[in-house]
C-alpha positions as CSV (number, residue, x, y, z in Angstrom):
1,X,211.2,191.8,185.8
2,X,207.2,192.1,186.8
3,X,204.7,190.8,184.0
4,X,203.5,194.0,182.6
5,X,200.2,194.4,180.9
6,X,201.3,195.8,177.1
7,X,199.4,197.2,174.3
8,X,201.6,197.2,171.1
9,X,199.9,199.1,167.7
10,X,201.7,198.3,164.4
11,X,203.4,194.8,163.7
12,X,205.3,195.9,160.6
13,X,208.6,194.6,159.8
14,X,210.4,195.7,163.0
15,X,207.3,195.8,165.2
16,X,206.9,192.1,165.0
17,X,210.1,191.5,166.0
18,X,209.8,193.6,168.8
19,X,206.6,191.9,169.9
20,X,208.4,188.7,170.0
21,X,211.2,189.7,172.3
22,X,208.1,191.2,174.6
23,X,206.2,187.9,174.6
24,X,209.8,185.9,174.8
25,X,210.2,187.6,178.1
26,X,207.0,186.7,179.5
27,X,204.9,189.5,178.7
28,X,201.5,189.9,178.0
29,X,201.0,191.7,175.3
30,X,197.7,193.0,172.9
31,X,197.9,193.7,169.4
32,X,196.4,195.6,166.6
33,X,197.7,196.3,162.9
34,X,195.5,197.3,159.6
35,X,196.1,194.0,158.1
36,X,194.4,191.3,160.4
37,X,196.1,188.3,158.9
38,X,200.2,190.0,159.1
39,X,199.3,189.6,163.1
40,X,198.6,185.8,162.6
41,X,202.0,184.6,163.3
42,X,202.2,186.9,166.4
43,X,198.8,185.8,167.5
44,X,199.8,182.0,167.3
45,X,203.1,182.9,169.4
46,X,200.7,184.3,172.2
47,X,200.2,187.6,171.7
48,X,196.1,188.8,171.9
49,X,194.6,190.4,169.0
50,X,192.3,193.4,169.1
51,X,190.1,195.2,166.6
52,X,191.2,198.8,167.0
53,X,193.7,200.5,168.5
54,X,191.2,201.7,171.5
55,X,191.2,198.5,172.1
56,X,194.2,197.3,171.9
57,X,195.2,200.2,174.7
58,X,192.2,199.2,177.2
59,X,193.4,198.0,180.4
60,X,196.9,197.9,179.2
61,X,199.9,199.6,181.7
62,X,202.3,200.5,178.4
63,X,201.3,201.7,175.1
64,X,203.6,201.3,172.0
65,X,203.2,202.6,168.8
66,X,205.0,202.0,165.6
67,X,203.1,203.2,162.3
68,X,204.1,204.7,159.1
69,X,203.6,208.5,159.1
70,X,202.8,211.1,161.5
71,X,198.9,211.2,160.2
72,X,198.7,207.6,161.3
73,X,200.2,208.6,164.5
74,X,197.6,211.0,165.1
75,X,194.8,208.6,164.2
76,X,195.9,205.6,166.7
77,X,196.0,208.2,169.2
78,X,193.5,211.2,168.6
79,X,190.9,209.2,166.6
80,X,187.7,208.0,166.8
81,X,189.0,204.5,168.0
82,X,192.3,206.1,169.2
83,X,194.2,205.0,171.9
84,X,193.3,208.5,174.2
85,X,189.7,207.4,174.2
86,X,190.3,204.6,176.4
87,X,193.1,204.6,178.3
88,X,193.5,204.5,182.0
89,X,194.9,207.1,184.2
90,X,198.9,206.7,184.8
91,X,199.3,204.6,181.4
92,X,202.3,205.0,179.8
93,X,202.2,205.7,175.8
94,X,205.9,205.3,173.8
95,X,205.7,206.2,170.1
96,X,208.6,204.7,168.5
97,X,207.5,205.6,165.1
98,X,209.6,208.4,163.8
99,X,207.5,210.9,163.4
100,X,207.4,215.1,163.7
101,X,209.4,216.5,167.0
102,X,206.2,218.7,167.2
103,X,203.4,216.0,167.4
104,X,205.5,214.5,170.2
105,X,205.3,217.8,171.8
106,X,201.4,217.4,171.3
107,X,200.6,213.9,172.3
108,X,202.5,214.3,175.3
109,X,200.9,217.8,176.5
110,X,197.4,215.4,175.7
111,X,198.6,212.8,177.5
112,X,199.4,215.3,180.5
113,X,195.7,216.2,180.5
114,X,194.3,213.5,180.6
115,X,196.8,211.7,183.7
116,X,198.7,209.2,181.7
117,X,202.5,209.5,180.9
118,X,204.2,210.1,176.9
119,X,208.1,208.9,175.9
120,X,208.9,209.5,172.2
121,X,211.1,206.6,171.7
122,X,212.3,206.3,168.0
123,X,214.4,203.4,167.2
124,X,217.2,202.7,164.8
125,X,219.3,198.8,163.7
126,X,216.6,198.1,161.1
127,X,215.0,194.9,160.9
128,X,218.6,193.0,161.7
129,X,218.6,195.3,165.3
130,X,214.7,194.0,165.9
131,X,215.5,190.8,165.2
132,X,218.7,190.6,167.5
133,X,217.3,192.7,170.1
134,X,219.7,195.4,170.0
135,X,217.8,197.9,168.7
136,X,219.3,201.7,169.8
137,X,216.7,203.8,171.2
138,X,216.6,207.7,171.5
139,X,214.0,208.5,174.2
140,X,212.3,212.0,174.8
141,X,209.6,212.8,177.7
142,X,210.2,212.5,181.6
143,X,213.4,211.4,182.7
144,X,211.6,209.5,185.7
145,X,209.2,207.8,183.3
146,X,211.8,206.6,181.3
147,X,213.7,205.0,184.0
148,X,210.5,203.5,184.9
149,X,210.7,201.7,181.6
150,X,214.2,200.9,180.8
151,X,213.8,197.3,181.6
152,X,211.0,197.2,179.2
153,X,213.3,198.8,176.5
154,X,216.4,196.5,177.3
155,X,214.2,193.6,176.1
156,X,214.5,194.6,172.5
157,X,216.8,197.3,172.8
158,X,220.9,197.8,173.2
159,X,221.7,201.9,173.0
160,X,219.6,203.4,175.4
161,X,219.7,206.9,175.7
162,X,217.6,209.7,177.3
163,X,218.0,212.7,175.4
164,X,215.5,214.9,176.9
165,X,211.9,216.6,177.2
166,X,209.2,215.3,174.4
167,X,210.5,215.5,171.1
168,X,214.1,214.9,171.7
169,X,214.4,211.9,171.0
170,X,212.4,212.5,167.4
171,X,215.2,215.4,166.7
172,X,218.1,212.8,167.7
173,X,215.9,210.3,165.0
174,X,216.4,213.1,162.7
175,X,220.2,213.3,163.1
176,X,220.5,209.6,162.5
177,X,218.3,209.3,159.5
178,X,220.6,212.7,158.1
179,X,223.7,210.7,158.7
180,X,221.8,207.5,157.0
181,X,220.5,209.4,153.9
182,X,223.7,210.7,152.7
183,X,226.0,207.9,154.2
184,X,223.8,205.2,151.7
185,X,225.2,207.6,148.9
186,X,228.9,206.7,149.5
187,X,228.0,203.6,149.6
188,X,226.7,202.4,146.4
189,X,228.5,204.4,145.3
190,X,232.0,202.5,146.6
191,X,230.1,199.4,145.7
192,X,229.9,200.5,142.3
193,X,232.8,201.8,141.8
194,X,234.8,198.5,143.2
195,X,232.2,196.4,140.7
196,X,233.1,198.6,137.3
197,X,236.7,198.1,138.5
198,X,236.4,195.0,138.5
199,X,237.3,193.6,142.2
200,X,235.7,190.9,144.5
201,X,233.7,193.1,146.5
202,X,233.5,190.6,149.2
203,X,236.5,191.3,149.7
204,X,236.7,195.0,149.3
205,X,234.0,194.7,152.0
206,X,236.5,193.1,154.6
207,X,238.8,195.3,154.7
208,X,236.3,198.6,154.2
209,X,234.3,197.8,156.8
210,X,236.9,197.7,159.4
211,X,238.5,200.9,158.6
212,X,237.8,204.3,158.6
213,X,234.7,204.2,156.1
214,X,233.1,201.3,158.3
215,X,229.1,201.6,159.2
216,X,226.5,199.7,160.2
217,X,225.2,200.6,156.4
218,X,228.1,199.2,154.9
219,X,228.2,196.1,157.0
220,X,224.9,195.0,156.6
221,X,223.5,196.7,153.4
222,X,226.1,196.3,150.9
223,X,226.5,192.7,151.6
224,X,222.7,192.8,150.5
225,X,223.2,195.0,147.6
226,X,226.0,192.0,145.9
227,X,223.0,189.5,146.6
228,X,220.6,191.8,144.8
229,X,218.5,191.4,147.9
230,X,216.1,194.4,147.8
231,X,214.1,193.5,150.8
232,X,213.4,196.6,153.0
233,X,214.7,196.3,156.2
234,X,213.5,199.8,156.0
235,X,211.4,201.0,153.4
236,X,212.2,203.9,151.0
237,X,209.1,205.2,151.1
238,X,209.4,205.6,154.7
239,X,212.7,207.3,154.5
240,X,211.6,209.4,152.1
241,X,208.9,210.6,154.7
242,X,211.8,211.3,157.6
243,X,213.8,213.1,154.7
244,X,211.3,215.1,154.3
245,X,210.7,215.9,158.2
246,X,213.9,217.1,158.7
247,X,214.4,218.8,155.8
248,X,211.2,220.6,157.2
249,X,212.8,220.8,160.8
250,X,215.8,222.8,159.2
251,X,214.0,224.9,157.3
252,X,212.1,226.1,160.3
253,X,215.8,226.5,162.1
254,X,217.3,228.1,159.3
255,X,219.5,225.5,158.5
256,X,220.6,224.3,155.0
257,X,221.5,221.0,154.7
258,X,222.4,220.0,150.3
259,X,223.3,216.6,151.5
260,X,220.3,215.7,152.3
261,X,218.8,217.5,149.4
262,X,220.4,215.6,147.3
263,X,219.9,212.3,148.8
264,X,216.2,213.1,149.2
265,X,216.0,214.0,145.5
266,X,217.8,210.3,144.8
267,X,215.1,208.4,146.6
268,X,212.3,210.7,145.1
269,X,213.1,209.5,141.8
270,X,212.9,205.6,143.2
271,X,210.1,206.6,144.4
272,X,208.2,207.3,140.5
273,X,209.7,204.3,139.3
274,X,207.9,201.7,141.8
275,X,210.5,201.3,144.3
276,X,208.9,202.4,147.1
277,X,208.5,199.3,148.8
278,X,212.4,198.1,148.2
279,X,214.8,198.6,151.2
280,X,217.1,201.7,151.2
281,X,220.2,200.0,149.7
282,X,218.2,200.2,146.0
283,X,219.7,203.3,145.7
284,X,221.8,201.3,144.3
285,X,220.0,201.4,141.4
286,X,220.5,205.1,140.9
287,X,223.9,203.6,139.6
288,X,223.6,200.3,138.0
């Protein structure tokens, strides 16, 4: 694979990761994230640090992007030290934070204008799949452009899939964090069920997660749940904030979905009592 010049904006918990597999495989790569001293370990690995995204993207060939919300999406993009006010002509921009289907829609129609190229590429495997490498991605934009940078993607990635013009692949991020919400309902609540009744869960847990109920949540969140390991391999603030974007999305198609409802409502009340920053398996709490 070529060396390939690479901006990357946001080193959070599954952007670092990421960053590693990019500089493991011989990349060059520029970074910038709010908190100077989180990039430190990144910085010492190789990786280049710059002061604002602007410059992070200047002179770069690929842009990625992995923030928190879609308003800091639009900043690192549209702002006054945004990545559009200094990138080159034929520069290609992936957004893999999952964000709104319709600022997708915008920031590629921008990046039209101004000749460079935009894939929304939202990922899924938590902080495990960024650490492993086998991250699945669902990309929207240009079919051509994402072929162009599918070896880039199978550096970090596992489940490729193109799933059409810009925004597709934030709608398909949508259906996986629907599926997510309500499936982390079933399981704490098997887990405590099997608890009150008294069995070695570790156990349940082998034969569970081979069966019919298996998931990736159940294999690698309820083993963290009998630990009482909290750590967010995804945050549930963050979920809470692509609850509430599709929950939006639906309402705008009409479509009523009471799982997630309730599953938003769950996390909301996590939420007011501090646990915004624990993983999504302290729903768990909800119960126990």
């Amino acid at each position: 694979m070529d060396v390939k010049k690479i901006g990357f904006v946001g080193t959070g918990v599954m952007g670092a990761s990421i960053v590693k597999h990019l500089l493991n495989a011989g990349h060059e790569v520029t970074i910038y994230t709010r908190t100077k001293s989180k990039a430190d370990a990144l910085v010492s690995l190789g990786a280049k640090w710059a002061e604002t995204p602007a410059s992070a993207s200047n002179g770069q060939q690929i842009i990625f992007t992995m923030v928190g919300y879609p308003a800091d999406v639009d900043e690192v993009y549209n702002g006054e030290h945004g990545i559009f006010s200094t990138v080159a002509p034929g520069t290609i921009v992936v957004d893999m934070t999952t964000s709104e289907p319709t600022l997708a829609q915008k920031l590629y129609e921008k990046a039209k204008e101004i000749g460079i190229h935009s894939l929304d590429a939202p990922v899924s495997g938590g902080d495990v799949g960024a650490k492993n490498g086998t991250l699945s991605l669902m990309v929207g934009g240009d079919e051509e452009v994402f072929e162009q940078l599918k070896p880039i993607f199978e550096v970090f990635g596992q489940n490729i899939v193109y799933q059409g013009n810009a925004g597709a692949g934030q709608h398909t991020k949508m259906c996986n964090q629907i599926a997510i919400a309500s499936g982390m309902i079933g399981v704490c609540e098997a887990m405590a069920y099997g608890l009150d009744a008294g069995l070695k869960m570790e156990d349940v847990l082998r034969s569970i997660t081979a069966g019919a109920a298996g998931s990736w949540s159940l294999s690698n969140l309820a083993p963290r749940i009998l630990n009482e390991d909290l750590a967010p391999g995804f945050y549930i603030k963050h979920m809470i904030k692509d609850m509430k974007i599709a929950l939006d999305e639906a309402q705008r198609m009409n479509l009523q979905l009471p799982g997630l409802k309730l599953a938003k409502s769950m996390y909301d009340k996590l939420l007011e009592e501090g646990c915004g920053e624990n993983g999504t398996q302290a729903l768990i709490k909800s119960y126990r």
